[in-house]
The first five atom37 places (N, CA, C, CB, O) and aatype in JSON, in Angstrom:
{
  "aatype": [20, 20, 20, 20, 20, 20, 20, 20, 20, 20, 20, 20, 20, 20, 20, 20, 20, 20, 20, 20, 20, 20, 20, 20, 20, 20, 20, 20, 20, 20, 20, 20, 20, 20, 20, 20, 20, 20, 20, 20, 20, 20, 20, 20, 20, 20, 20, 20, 20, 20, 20, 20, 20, 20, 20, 20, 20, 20, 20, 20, 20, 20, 20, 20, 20, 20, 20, 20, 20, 20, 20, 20, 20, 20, 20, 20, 20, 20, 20, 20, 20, 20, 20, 20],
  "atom_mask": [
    [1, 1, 1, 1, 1],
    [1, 1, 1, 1, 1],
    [1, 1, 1, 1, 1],
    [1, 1, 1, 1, 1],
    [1, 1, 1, 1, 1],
    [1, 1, 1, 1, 1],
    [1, 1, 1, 1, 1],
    [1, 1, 1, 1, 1],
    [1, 1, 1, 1, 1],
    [1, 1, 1, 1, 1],
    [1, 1, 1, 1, 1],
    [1, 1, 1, 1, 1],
    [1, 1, 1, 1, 1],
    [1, 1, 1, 1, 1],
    [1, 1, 1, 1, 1],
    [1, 1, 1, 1, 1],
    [1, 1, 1, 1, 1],
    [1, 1, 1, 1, 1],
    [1, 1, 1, 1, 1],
    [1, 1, 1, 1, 1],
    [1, 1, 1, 1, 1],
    [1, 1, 1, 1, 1],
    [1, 1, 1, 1, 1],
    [1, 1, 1, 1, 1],
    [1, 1, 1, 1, 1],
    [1, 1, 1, 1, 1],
    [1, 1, 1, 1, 1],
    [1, 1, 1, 1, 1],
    [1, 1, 1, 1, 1],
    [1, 1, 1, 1, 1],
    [1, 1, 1, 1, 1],
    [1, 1, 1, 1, 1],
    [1, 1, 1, 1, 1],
    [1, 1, 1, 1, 1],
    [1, 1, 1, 1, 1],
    [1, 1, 1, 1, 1],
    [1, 1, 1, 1, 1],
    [1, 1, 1, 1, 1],
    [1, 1, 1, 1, 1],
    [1, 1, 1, 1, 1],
    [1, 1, 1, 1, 1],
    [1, 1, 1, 1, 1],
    [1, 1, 1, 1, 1],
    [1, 1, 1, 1, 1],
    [1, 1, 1, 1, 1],
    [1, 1, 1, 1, 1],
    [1, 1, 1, 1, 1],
    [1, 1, 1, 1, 1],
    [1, 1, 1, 1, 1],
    [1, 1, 1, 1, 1],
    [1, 1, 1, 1, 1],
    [1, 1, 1, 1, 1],
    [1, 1, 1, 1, 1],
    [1, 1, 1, 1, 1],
    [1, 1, 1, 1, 1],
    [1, 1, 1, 1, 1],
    [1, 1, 1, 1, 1],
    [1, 1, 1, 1, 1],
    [1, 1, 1, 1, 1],
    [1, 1, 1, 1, 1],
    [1, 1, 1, 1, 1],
    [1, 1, 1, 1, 1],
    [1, 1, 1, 1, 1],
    [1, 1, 1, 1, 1],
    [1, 1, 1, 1, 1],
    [1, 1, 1, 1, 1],
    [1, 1, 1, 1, 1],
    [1, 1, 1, 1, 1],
    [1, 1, 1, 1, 1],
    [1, 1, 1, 1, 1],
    [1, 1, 1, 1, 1],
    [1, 1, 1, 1, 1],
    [1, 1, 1, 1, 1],
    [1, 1, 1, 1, 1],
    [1, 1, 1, 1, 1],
    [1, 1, 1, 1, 1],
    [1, 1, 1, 1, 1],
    [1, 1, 1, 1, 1],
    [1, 1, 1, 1, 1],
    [1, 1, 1, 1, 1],
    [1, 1, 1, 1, 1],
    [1, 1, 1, 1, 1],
    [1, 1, 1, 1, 1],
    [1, 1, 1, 1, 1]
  ],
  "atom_positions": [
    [[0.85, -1.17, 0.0], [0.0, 0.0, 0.0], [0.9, 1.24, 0.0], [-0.97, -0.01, 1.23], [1.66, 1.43, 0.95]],
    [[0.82, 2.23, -1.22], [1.71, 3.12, -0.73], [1.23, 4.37, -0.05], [2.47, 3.45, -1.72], [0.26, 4.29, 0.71]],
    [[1.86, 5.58, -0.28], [1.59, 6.62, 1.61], [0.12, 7.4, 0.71], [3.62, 8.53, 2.4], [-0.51, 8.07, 1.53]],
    [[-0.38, 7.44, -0.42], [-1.26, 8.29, -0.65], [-2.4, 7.46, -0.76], [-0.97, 9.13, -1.69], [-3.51, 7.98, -0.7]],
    [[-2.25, 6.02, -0.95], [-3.75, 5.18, -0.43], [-4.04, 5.17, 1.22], [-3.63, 3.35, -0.89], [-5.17, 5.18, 1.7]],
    [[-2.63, 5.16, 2.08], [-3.33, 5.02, 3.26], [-3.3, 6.39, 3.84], [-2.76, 3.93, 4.17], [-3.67, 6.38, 5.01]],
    [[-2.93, 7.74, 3.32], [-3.44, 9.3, 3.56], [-5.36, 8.76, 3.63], [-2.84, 10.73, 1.74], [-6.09, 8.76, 4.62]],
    [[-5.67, 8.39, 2.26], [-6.82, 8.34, 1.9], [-7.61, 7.79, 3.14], [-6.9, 7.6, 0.67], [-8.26, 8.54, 3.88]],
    [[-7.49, 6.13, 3.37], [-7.9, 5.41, 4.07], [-8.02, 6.31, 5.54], [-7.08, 4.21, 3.93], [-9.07, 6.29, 6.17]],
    [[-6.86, 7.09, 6.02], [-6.9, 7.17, 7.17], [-7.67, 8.76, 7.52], [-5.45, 6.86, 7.63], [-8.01, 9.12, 8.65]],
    [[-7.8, 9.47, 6.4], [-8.69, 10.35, 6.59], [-10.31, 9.79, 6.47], [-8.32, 11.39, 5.64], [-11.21, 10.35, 7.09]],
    [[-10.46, 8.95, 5.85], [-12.09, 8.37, 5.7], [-12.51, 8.26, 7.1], [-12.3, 6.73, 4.9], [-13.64, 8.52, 7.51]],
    [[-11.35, 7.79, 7.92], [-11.15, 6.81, 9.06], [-11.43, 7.63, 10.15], [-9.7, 6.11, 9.19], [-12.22, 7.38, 11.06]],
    [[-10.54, 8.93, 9.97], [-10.92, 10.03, 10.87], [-12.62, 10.34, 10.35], [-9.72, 11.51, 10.66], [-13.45, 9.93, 11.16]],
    [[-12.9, 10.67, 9.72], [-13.9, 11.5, 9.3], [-15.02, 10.7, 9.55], [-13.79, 11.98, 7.92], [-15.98, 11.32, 10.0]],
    [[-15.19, 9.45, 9.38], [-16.09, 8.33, 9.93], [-16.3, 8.88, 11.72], [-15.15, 6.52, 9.69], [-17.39, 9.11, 12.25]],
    [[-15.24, 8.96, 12.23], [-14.88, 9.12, 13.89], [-15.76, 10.04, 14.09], [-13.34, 9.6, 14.46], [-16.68, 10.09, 14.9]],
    [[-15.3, 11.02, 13.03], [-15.85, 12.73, 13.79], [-17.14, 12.56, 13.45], [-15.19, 14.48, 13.07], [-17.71, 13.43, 14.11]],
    [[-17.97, 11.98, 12.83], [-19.86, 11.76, 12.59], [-19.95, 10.92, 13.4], [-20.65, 11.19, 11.1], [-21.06, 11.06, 13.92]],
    [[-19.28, 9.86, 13.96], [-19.64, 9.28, 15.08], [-20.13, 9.73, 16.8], [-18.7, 8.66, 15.04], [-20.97, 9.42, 17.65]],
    [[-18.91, 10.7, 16.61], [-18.78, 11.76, 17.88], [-20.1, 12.4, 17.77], [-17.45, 12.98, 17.79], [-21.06, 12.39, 18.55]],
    [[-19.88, 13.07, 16.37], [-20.58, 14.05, 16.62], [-22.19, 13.97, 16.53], [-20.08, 14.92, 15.85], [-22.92, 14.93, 16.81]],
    [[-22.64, 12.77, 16.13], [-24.0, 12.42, 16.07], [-24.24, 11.78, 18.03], [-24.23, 11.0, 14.53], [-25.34, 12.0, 18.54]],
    [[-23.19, 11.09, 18.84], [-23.55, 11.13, 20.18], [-23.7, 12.25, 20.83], [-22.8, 10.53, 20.82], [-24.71, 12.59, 21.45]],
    [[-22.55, 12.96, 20.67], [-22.88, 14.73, 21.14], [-24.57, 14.97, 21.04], [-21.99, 16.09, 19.77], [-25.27, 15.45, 21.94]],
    [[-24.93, 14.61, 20.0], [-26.32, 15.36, 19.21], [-27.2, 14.67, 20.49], [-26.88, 14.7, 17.12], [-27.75, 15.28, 21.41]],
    [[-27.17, 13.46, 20.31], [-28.16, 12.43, 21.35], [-27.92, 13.03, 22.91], [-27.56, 10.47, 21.29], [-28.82, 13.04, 23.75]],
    [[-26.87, 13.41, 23.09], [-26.6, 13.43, 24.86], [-27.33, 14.78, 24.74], [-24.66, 13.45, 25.71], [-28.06, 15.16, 25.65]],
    [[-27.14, 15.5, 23.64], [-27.45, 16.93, 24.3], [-28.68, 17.11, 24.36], [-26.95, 18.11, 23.65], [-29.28, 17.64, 25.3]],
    [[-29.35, 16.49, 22.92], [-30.91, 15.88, 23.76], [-32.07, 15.75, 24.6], [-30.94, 15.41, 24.07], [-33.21, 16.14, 24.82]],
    [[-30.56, 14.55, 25.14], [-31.59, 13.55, 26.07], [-31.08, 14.58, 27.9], [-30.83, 11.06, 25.93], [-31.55, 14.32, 29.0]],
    [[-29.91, 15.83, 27.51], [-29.93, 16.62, 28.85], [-30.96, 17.38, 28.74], [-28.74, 17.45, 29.2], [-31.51, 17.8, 29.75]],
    [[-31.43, 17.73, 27.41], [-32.18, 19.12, 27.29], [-33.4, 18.46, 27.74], [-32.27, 19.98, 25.7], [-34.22, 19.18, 28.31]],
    [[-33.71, 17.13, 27.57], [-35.45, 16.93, 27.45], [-35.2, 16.43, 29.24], [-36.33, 15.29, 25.88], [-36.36, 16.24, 29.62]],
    [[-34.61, 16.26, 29.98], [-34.34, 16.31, 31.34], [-34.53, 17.46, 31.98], [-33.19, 15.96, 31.58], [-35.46, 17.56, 32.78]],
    [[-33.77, 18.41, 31.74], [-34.32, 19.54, 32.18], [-35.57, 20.67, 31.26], [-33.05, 20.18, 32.47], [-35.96, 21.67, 31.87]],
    [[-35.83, 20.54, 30.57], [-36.95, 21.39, 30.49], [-38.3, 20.53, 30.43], [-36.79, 22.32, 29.23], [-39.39, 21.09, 30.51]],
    [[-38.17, 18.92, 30.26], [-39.18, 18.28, 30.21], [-39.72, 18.2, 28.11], [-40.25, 19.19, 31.48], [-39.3, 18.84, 27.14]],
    [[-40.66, 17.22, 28.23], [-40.77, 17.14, 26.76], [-40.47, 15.96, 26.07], [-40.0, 18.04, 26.21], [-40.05, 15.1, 26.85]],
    [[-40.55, 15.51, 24.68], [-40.45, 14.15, 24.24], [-39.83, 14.17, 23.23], [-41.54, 13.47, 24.03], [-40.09, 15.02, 22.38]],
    [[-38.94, 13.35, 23.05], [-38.62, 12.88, 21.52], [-38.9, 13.25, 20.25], [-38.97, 11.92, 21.35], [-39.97, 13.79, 20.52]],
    [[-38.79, 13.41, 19.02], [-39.56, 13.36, 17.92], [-38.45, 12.9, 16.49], [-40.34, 14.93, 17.84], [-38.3, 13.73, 15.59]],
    [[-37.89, 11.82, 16.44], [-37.78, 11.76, 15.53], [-35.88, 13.2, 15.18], [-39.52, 11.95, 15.05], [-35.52, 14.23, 15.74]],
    [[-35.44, 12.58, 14.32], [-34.82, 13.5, 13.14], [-34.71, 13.62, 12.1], [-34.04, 13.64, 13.05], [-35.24, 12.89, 11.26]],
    [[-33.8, 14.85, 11.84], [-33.82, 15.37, 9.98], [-32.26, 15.59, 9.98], [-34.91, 17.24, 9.41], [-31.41, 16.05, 10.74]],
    [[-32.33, 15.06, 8.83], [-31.15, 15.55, 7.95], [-30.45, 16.44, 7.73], [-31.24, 15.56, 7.14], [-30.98, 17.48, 7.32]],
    [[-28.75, 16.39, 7.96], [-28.28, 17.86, 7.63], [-26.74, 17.76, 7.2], [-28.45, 18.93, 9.04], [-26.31, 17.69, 8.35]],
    [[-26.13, 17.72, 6.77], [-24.84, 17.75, 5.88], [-23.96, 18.82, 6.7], [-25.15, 18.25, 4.13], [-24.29, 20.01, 6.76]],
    [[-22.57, 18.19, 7.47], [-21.75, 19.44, 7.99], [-20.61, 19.19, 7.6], [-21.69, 19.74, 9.44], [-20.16, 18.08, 7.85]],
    [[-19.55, 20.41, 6.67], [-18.29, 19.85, 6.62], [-17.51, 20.3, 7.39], [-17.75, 19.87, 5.59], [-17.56, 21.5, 7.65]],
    [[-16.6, 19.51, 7.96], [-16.08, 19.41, 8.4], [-14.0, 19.71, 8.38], [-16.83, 18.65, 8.44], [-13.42, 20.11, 7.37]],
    [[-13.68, 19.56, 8.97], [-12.16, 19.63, 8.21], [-11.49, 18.36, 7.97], [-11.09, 20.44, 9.07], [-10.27, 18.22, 7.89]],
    [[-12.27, 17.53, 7.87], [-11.85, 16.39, 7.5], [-13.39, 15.75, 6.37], [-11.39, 15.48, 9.08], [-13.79, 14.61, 6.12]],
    [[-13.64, 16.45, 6.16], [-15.05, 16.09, 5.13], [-16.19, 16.39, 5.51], [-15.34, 14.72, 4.83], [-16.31, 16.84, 6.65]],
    [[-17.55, 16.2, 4.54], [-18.24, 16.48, 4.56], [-18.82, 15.17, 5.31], [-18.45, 17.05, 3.56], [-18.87, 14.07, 4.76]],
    [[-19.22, 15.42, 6.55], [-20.07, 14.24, 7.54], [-22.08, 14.69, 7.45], [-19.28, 14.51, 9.75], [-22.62, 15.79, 7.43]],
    [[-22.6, 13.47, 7.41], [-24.4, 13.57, 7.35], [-24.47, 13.28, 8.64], [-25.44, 12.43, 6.32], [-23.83, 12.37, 9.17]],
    [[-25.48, 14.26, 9.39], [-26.03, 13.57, 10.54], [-27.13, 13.68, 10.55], [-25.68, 13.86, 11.68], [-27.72, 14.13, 9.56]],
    [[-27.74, 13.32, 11.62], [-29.3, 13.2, 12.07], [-29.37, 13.88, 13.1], [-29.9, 11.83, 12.4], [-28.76, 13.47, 14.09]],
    [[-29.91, 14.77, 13.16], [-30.2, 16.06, 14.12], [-31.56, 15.87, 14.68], [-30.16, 17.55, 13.3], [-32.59, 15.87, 14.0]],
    [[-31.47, 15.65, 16.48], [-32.44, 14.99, 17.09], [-33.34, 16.5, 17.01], [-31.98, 14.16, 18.68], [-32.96, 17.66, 16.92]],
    [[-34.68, 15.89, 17.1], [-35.69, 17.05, 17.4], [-36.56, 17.13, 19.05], [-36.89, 16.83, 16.13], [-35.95, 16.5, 19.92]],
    [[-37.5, 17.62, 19.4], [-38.19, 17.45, 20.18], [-39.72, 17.85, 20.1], [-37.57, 17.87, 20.99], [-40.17, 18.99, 19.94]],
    [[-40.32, 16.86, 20.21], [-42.03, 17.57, 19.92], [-42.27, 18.91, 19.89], [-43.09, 17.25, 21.0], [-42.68, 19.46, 18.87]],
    [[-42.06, 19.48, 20.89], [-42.53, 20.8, 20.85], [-41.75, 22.28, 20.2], [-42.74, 20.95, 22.18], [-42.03, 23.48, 20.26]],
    [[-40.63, 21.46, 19.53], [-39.51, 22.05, 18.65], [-38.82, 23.29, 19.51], [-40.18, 22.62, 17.11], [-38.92, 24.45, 19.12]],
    [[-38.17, 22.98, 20.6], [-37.67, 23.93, 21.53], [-36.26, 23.65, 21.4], [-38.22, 23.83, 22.98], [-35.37, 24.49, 21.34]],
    [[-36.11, 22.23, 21.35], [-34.54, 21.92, 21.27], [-34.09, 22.34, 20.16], [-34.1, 20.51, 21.36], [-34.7, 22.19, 19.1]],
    [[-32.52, 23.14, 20.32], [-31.36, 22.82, 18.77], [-30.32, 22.86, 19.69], [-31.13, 24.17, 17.17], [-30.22, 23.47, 20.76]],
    [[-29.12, 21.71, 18.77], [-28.02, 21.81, 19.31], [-27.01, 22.84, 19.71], [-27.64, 21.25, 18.79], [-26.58, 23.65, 18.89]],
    [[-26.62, 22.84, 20.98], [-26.06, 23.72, 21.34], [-24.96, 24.08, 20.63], [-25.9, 23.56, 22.37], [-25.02, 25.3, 20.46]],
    [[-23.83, 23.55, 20.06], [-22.96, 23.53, 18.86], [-22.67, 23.68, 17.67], [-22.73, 23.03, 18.75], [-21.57, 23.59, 17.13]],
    [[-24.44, 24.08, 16.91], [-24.35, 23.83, 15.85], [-25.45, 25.06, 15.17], [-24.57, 22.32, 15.7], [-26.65, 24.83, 15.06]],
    [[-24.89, 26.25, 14.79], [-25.49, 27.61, 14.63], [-26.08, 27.41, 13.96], [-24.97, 28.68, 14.36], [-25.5, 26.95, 12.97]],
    [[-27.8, 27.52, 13.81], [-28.72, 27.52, 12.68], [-27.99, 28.23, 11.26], [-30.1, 28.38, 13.18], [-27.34, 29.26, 11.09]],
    [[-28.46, 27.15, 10.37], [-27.79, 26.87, 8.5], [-26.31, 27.14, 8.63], [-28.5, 28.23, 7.02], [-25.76, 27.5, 7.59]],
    [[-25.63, 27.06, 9.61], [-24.21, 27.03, 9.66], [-23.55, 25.77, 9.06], [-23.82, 27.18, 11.04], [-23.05, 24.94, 9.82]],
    [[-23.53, 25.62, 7.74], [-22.88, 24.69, 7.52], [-21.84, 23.87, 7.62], [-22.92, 24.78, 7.1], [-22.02, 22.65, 7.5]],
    [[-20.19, 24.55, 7.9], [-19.09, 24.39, 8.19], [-18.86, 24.31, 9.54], [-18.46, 25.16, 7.66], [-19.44, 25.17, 10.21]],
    [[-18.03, 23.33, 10.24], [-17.83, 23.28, 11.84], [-16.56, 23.36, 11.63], [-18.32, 21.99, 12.81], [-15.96, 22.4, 11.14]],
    [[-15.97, 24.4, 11.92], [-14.43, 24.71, 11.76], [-13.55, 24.23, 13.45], [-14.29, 26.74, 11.35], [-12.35, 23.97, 13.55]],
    [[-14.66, 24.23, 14.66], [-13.97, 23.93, 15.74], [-13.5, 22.79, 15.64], [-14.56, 24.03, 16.79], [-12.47, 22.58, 16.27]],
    [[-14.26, 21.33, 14.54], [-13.35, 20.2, 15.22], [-11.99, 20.11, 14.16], [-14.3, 18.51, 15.31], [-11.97, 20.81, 13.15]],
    [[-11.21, 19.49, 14.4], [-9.5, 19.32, 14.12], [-8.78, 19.82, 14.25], [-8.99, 19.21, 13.32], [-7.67, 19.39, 13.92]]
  ]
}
């Protein structure tokens, strides 16, 4: 394997990580918010963030009464320049 297949591989590798992270982030922050203000579940939607290591899809939790948004993630802010 030479060094620009496993550049490749090992950025996929990161970038897999950081939608991993960053879709638990999404869930914890959630499941604190619907703890303290009270409220239920509903389902998520779709949203595309790039990242500095790529463009990652997540699923952005909602809450019935549409009070929750992630604390991290500035409405139509597409780019997350804090992680890397």
């Amino acid at each position: 394997m030479d060094q620009d297949t496993l550049r490749i591989l090992l950025r996929e590798a990161v970038r897999e990580t950081v939608a991993e992270v960053l879709q638990t982030v999404l869930e914890l922050d959630r499941t604190a918010f619907l703890q303290v203000h009270g409220g239920r579940r509903n389902g998520y939607y779709p949203r595309k963030l790039e990242t500095t290591f790529g463009q990652v899809d997540l699923k952005v939790p909602r809450d019935r009464e549409s009070r929750y948004y992630p604390a991290f993630l500035k409405p139509y802010a597409r780019r997350l320049v804090d992680v890397g």
